[in-house]
C-alpha positions as CSV (number, residue, x, y, z in Angstrom):
1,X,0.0,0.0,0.0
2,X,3.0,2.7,0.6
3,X,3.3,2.8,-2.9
4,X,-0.3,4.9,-3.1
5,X,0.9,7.7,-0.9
6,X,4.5,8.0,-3.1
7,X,1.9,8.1,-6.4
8,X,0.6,11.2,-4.9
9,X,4.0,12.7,-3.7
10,X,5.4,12.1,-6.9
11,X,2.4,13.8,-8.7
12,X,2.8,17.0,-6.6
13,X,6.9,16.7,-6.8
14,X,6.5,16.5,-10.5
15,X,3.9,19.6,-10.4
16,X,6.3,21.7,-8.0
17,X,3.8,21.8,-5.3
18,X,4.9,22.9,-1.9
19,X,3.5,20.3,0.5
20,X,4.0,18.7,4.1
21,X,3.2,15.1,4.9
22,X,2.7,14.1,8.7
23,X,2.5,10.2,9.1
24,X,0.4,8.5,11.7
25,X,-1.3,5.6,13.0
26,X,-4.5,4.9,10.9
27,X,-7.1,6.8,11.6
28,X,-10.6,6.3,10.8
29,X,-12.6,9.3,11.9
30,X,-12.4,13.4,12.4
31,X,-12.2,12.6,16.2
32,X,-8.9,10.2,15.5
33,X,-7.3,12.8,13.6
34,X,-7.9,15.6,16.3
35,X,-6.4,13.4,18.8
36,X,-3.0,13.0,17.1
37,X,-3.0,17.3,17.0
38,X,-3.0,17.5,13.4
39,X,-5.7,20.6,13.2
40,X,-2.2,22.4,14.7
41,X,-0.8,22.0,11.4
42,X,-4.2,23.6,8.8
43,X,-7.7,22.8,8.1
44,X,-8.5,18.8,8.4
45,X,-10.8,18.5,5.4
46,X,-13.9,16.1,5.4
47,X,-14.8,14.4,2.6
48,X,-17.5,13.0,1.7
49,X,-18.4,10.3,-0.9
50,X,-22.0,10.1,-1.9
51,X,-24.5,9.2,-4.5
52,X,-27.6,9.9,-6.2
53,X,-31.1,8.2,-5.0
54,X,-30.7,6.1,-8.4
55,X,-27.0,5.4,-7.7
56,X,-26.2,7.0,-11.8
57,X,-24.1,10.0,-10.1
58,X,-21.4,10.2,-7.5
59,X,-20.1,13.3,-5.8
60,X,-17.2,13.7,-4.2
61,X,-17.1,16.9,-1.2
62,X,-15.0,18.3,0.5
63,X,-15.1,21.1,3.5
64,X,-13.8,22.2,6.8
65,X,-14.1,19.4,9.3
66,X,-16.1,21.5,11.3
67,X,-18.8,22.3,9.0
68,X,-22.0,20.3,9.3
69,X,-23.4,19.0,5.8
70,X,-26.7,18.8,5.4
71,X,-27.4,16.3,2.5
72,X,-30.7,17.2,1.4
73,X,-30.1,20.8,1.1
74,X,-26.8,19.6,-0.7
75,X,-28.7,17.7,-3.2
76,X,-31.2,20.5,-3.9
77,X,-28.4,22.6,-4.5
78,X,-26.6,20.1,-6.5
79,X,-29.9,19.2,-8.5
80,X,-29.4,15.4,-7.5
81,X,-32.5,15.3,-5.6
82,X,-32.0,13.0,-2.1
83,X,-28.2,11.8,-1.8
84,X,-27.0,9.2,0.5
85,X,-23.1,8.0,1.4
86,X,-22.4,5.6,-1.6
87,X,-21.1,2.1,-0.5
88,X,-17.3,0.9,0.3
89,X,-18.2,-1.2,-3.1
90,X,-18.3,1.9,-5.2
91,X,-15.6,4.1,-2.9
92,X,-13.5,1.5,-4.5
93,X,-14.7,1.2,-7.9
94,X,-14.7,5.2,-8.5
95,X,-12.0,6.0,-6.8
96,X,-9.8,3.2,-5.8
97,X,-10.3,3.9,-1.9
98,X,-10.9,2.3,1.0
99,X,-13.4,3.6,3.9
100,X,-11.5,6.1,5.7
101,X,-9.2,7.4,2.9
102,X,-11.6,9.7,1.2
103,X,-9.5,12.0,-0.3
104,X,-9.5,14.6,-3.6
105,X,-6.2,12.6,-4.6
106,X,-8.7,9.6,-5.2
107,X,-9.3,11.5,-8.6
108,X,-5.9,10.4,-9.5
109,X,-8.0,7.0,-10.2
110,X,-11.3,8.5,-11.2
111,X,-9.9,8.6,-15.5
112,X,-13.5,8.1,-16.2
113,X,-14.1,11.6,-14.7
114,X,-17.5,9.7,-13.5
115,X,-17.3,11.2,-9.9
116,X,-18.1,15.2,-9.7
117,X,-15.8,16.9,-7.5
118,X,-17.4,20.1,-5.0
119,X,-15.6,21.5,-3.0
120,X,-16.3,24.9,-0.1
121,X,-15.5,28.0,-1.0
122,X,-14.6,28.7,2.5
123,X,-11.7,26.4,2.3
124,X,-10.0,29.2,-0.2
125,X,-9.5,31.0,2.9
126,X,-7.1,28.7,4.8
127,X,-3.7,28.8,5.0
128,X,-3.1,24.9,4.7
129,X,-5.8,22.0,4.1
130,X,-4.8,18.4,5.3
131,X,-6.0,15.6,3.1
132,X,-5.1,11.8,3.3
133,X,-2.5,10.7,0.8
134,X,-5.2,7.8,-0.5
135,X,-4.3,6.1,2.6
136,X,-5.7,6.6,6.2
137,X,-1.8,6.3,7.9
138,X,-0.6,10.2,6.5
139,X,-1.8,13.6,6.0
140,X,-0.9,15.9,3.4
141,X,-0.9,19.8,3.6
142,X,-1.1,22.1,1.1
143,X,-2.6,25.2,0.0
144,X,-6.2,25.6,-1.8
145,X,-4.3,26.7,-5.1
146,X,-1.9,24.1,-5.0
147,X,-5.0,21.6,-4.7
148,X,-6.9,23.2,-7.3
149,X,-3.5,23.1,-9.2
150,X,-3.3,19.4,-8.7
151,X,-7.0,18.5,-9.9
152,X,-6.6,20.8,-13.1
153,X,-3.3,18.5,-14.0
154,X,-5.9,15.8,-13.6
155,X,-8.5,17.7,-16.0
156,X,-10.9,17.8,-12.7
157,X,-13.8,20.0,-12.9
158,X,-13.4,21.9,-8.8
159,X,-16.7,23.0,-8.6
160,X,-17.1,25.6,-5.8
161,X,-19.8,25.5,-4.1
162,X,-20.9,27.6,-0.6
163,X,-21.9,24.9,2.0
């Protein structure tokens, strides 16, 4: 499994992107992460991997840990109608993760583009946003721009969205 965390590094080292990695035990929740003091280091993103009532689209969001998502709202807003978290099944079909490794760098395995990325507005606003390496055992900071820098290499549509 290491060698999925040096596929990201070596994505960002070939892109030039400034980024820290701080690895841990595994950790599986919010809660986990805040124990081990990461928040000290930038903004722990949440993300969240979820699916239409008819399972046809996938979302992938991401946002502040601290914010509190409210999926039907979301899906209104996203024109998705009611939205539910997809299965560990299709967390590993879409984007080659396992449950507790959500992470925007899943997109790295996502060449079918099938999985529609949104992602707060509010996080533009941080100094540094700590995302999992497509493995639960590391965290990677780096800035909003470098991570929008990232999924444009990857021909992502980052759709910002106010949550």
């Amino acid at each position: 499994m290491e060698n999925q965390k040096q596929r990201v590094y070596d994505a960002l080292n070939k892109l030039n992107i400034k980024y820290e990695v701080v690895e841990h035990e595994p950790v599986h929740t919010m809660e986990d992460m805040d124990r081990l003091g990461l928040p000290a280091k930038g903004t722990l993103c949440k993300n969240l991997f979820l699916r239409d009532a008819k399972g046809k689209r996938h979302f992938l969001v991401t946002c502040d840990e601290k914010k509190t998502v409210d999926l039907k709202s979301l899906g209104r807003a996203l024109g998705a109608g009611n939205l539910s978290f997809a299965s560990e099944e299709r967390l590993e079909q879409y984007l080659g993760l396992k449950q507790g490794s959500v992470s925007p760098f899943g997109l790295m395995n996502d060449t079918d583009h099938a999985v529609e990325f949104f992602i707060d507005k509010d996080l533009g606003r941080c100094k540094s946003l700590g995302i999992h390496p497509l493995e639960n055992t590391a965290t990677v900071f780096l800035s909003f721009k470098d991570l929008d820098k990232f999924l444009w290499d990857l021909d992502v549509d980052v759709m910002k969205i106010k949550l």
